[in-house]
C-alpha positions in Angstrom: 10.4 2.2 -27.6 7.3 0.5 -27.5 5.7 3.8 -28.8 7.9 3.7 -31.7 6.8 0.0 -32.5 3.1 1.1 -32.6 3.5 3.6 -34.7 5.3 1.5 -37.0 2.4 -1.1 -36.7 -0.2 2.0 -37.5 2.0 3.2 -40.4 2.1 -0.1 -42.1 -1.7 -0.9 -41.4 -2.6 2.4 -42.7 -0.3 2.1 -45.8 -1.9 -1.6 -46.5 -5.7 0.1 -46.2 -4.1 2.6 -48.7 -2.6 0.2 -51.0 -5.7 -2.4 -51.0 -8.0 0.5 -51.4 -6.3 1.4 -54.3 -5.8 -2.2 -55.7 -9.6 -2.5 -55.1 -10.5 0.8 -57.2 -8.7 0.2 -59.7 -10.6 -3.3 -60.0 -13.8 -1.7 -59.8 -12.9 0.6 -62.5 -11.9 -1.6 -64.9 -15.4 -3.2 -64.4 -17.0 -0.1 -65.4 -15.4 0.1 -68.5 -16.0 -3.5 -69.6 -19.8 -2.9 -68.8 -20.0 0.8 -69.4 -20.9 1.6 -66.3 -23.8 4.1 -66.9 -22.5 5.9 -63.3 -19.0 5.7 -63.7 -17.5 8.7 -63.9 -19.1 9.7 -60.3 -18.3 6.6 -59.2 -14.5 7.0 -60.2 -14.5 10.8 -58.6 -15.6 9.2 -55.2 -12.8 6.6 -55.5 -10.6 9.5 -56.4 -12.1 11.8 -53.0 -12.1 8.3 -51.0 -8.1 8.0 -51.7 -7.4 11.4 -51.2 -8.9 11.3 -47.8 -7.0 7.9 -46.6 -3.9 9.9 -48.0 -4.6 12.6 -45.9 -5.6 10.1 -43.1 -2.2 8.3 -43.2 0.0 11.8 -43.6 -1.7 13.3 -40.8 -0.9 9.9 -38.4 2.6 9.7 -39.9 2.5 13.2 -38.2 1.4 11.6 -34.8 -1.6 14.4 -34.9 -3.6 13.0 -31.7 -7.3 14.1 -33.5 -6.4 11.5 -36.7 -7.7 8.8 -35.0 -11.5 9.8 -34.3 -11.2 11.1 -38.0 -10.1 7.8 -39.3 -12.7 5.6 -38.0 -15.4 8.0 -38.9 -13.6 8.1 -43.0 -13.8 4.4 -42.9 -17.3 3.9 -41.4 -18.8 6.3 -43.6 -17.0 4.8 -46.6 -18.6 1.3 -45.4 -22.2 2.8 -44.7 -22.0 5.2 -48.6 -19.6 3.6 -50.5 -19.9 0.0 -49.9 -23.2 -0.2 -49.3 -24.3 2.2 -51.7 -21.9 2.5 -54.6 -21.2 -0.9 -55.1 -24.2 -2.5 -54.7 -25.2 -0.5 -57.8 -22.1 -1.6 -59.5 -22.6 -5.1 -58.7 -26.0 -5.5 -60.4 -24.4 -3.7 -64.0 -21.8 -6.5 -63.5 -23.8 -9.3 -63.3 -26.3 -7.6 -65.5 -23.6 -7.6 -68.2 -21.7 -11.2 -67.2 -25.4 -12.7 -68.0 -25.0 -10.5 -71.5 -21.7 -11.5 -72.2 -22.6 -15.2 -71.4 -26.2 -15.4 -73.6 -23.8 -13.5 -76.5 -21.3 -17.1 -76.0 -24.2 -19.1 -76.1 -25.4 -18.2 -79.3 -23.1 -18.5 -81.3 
């Protein structure tokens, strides 16, 4: 019994991390486009490899395969280390590179 309620516990953790991951892509994305993202099209791919592997991830402990577990907290502490760190921070500076555009283009008229 309890065994059963854990696993629930993981499968609806593991579905939120896929859903917010998601919500937060998509975000991201739409970001890009408004600033025409100079790197977005990698940037999108890796979102697209980075769901595919939480996918995988969540199938594979819906499966109750014992190994999933050392794989998912090595998936989500490289995605923090690259992808975070990395990715974003690049992203960040084209946003607020192009919110200080968008905000000198209101001021003058």
């Amino acid at each position: 019994m309890l065994h059963n309620t854990l696993g629930q516990t993981e499968n609806r953790l593991l579905d939120e991390l896929v859903r917010l991951a998601a919500q937060n892509f998509r975000a991201e994305e739409e970001w890009m486009r408004r600033c025409r993202y100079e790197h977005a099209e990698v940037h999108i791919e890796s979102h697209a490899h980075l769901l595919n592997e939480l996918l995988e991830l969540r199938d594979g402990l819906f499966k109750r395969h014992e190994h999933v577990n050392r794989k998912a907290v090595a998936f989500v502490r490289r995605w923090l280390e690259s992808h975070l760190a990395e990715s974003d921070r690049d992203l960040a500076r084209a946003v607020r590179l192009h919110l200080i555009e968008e905000t000198a283009s209101a001021q003058a008229l």
